[in-house]
C-alpha positions as a printed Julia matrix, in Angstrom:
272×3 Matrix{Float64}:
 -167.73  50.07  -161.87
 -167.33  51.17  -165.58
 -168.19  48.49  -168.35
 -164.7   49.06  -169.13
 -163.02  47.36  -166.0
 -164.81  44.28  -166.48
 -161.83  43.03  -168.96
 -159.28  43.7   -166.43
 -161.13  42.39  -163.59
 -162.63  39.39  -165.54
 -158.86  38.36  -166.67
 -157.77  38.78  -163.21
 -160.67  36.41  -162.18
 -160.14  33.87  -164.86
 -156.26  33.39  -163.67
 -157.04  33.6   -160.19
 -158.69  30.39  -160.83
 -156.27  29.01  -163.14
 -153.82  29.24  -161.02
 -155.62  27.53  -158.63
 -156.32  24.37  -160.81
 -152.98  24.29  -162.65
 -151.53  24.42  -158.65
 -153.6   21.27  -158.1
 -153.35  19.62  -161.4
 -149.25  19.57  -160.82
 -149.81  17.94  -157.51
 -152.25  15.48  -158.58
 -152.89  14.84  -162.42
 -149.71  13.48  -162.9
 -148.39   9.81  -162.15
 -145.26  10.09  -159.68
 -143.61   6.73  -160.81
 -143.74   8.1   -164.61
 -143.9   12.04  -164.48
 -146.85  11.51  -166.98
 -149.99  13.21  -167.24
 -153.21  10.71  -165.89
 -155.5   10.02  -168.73
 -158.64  11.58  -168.35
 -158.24  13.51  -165.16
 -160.49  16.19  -164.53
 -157.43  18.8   -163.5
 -156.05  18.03  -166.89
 -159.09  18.78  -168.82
 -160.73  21.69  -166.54
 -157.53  24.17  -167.02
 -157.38  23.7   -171.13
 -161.25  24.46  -171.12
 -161.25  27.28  -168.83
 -158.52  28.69  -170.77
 -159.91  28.87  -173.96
 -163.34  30.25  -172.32
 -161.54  32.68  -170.7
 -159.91  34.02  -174.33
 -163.04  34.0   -175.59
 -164.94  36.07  -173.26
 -162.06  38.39  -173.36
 -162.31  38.91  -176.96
 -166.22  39.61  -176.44
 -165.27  42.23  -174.15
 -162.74  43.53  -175.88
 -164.72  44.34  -178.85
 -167.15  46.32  -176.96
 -164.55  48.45  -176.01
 -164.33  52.4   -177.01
 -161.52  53.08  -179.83
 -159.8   55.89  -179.89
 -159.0   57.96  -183.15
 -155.58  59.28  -182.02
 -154.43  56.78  -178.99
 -150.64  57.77  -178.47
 -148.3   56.45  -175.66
 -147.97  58.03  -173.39
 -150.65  60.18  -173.54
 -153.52  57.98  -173.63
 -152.19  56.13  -170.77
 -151.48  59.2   -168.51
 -152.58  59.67  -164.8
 -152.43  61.8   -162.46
 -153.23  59.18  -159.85
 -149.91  57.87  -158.67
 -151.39  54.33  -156.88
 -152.8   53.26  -160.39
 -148.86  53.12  -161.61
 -148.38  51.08  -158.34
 -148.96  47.56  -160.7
 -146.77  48.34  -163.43
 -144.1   49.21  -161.19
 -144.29  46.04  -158.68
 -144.1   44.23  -162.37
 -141.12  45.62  -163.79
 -139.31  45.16  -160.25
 -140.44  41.59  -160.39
 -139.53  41.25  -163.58
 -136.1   42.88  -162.92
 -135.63  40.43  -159.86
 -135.95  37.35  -161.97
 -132.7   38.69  -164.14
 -130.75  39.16  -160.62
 -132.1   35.9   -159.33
 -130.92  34.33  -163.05
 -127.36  36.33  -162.5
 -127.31  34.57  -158.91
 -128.25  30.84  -160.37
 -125.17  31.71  -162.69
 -122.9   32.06  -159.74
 -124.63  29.26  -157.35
 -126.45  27.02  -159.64
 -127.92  24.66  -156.9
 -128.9   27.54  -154.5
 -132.23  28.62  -157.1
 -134.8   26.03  -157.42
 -135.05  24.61  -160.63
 -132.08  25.92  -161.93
 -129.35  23.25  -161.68
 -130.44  21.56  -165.19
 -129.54  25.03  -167.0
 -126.05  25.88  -168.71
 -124.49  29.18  -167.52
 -125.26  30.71  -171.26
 -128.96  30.26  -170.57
 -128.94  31.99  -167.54
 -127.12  34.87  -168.79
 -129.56  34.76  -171.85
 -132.79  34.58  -169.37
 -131.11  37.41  -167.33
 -130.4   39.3   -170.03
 -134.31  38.5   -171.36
 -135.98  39.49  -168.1
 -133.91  42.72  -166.73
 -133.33  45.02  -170.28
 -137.56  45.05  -170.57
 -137.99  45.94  -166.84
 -135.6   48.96  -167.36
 -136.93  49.96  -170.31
 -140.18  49.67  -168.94
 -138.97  52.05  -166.07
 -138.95  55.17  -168.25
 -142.48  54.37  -169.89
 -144.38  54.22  -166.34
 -142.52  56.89  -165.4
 -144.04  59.44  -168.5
 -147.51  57.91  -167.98
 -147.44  60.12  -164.68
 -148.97  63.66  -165.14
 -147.54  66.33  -163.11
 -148.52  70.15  -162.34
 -145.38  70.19  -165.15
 -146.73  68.23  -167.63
 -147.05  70.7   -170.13
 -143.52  71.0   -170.02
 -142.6   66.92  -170.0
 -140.19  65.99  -172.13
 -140.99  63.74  -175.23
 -140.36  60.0   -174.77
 -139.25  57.88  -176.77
 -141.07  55.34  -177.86
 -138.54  52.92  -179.24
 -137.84  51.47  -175.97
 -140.59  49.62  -175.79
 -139.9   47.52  -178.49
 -137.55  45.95  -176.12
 -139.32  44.26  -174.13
 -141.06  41.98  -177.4
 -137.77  41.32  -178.79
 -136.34  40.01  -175.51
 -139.13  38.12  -175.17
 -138.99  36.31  -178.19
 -135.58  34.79  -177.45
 -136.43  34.38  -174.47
 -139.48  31.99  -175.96
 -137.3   29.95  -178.31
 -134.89  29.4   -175.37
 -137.54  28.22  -173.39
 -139.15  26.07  -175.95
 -135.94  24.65  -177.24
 -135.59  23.52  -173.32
 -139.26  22.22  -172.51
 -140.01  20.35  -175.83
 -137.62  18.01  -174.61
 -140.34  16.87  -171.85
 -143.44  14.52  -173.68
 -145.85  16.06  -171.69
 -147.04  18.91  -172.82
 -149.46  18.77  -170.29
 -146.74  20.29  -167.95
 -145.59  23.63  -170.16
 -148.3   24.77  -172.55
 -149.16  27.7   -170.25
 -145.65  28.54  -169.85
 -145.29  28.66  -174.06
 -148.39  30.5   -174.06
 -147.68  33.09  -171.53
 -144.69  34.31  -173.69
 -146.08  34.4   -176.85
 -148.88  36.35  -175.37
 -146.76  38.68  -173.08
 -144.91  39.17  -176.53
 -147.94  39.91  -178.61
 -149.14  42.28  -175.5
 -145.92  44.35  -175.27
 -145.48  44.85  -178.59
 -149.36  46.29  -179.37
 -148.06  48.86  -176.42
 -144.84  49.63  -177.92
 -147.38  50.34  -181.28
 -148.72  52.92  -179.24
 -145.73  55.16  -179.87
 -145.74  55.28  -183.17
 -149.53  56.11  -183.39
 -150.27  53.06  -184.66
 -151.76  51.43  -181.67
 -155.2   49.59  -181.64
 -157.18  49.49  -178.96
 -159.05  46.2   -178.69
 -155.77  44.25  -180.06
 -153.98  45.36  -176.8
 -156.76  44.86  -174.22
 -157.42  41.71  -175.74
 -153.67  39.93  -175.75
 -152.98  42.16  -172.86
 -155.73  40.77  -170.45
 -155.41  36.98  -172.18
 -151.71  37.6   -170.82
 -152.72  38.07  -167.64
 -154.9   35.12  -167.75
 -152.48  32.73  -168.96
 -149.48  34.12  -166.98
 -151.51  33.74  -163.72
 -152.22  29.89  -165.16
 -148.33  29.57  -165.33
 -147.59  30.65  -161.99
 -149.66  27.36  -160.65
 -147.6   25.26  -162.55
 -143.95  26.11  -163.54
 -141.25  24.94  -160.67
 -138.94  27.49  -162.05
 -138.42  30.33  -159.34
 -137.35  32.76  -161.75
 -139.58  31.91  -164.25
 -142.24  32.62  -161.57
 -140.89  35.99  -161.01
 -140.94  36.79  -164.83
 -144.76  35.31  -164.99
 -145.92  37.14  -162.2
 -143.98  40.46  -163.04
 -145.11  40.25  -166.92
 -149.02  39.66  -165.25
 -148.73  42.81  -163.41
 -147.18  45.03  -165.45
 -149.91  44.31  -168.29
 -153.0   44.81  -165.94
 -151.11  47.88  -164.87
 -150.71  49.44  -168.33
 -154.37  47.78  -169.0
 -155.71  49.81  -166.51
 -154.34  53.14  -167.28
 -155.45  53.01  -171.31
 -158.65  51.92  -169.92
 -158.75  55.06  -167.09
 -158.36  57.15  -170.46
 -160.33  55.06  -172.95
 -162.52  57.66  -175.04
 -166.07  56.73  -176.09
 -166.09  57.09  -179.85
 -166.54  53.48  -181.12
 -167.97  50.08  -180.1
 -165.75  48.18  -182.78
 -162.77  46.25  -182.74
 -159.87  48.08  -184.66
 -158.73  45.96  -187.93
């Protein structure tokens, strides 16, 4: 395996086990009379530490990763092996389910778990928030595949990525405005943390495009993302917010793994 894959594979590790503990910290770190985290349980504490390990073995690996002088999208993410685009694209239809499934807990509001305590205007907003990045995103995996025609692809345009960032920062101050209302933050930090990082990710791709992009600023926020979105999956009760977790975690490995499939050797440093 090249040095290079141990980011992806190491963030894909870290949430694995997250997700885990976060799974069995919601069913048994919290007091069922009360709703309240229990003081000094070890599923409360292992998760936060793991966590912050995880980002900073990331960022260890991420500086030892090769920057490239003239990384463009989508030509430093191209392949011409079609099952590499397989995790970007399982993603992006995830993440384009959990707008339909929002859409649906506009028209049946009891029929979605954990959707009943939501108005219709935050649906619409979270649809809105979860489908226009997945079909954006469509286009973007699409020109990362090289065919015998690629010489004669047509240019894409880069602007619709920055989509996918803005939606997601409504969708964050949506979703904050609605979980700051619970004391515990024991029960939601992941979930804040998995958009502002999903955020942060997406928008060092969209930089891409406009030649500005920076190598170990994506695969770091881009593999933390996957870390903490995996984390989120073990404890949100939201079914569409699971949908938008999971598709946001495999759409950013997916892209992860194709800069990384063309990552040049020229440098050891972190781009500033």
């Amino acid at each position: 395996m090249k040095k290079q894959f141990l980011l992806p594979v190491t963030a894909a590790a870290a949430g694995a086990v997250l997700f885990v503990l976060r799974l069995l910290q919601r069913k048994t770190a919290f007091e069922s009379a009360t709703g309240l985290a229990v003081k000094g349980h070890p599923l409360t504490i292992a998760p936060v530490i793991l966590l912050l390990a995880a980002g900073v073995v990331l960022f260890l690996l991420a500086r030892k990763l090769p920057r490239g002088t003239e990384d463009t999208f989508p030509a430093s993410f191209s392949t011409t092996d079609a099952g590499i685009l397989t995790l970007p694209v399982m993603g992006i239809l995830l993440m384009l389910l959990s707008g339909c499934v929002n859409v649906l807990s506009f028209v049946q509001p009891d029929l979605i778990p954990g959707s009943g305590m939501l108005s219709a205007t935050t649906h619409l907003l979270y649809a809105v928030t979860a489908a226009v990045p997945a079909l954006t995103l469509f286009p973007a995996v699409s020109a990362c595949r090289l065919r015998d025609d690629a010489a004669q692809r047509k240019p894409f345009d880069g602007t619709c990525l920055l989509a996918a960032p803005v939606c997601l920062v409504v969708r964050l101050v949506l979703s904050y405005r609605i979980y700051s209302i619970n004391p515990v933050l024991e029960t939601y930090y992941a979930e804040v943390l998995a958009l502002v990082l999903m955020t942060l990710a997406f928008y060092h791709l969209s930089s891409f495009s406009f030649s500005s992009g920076r190598s170990g600023r994506f695969a770091f926020y881009s593999s933390f993302a996957v870390v903490v979105s995996l984390s989120a999956l073990g404890g949100s009760e939201s079914f569409f917010d699971l949908l938008l977790y999971a598709g946001g975690a495999l759409t950013l490995l997916g892209f992860l793994l194709l800069y990384l499939q063309e990552s040049p050797a020229e440098s050891n440093d972190l781009s500033k």
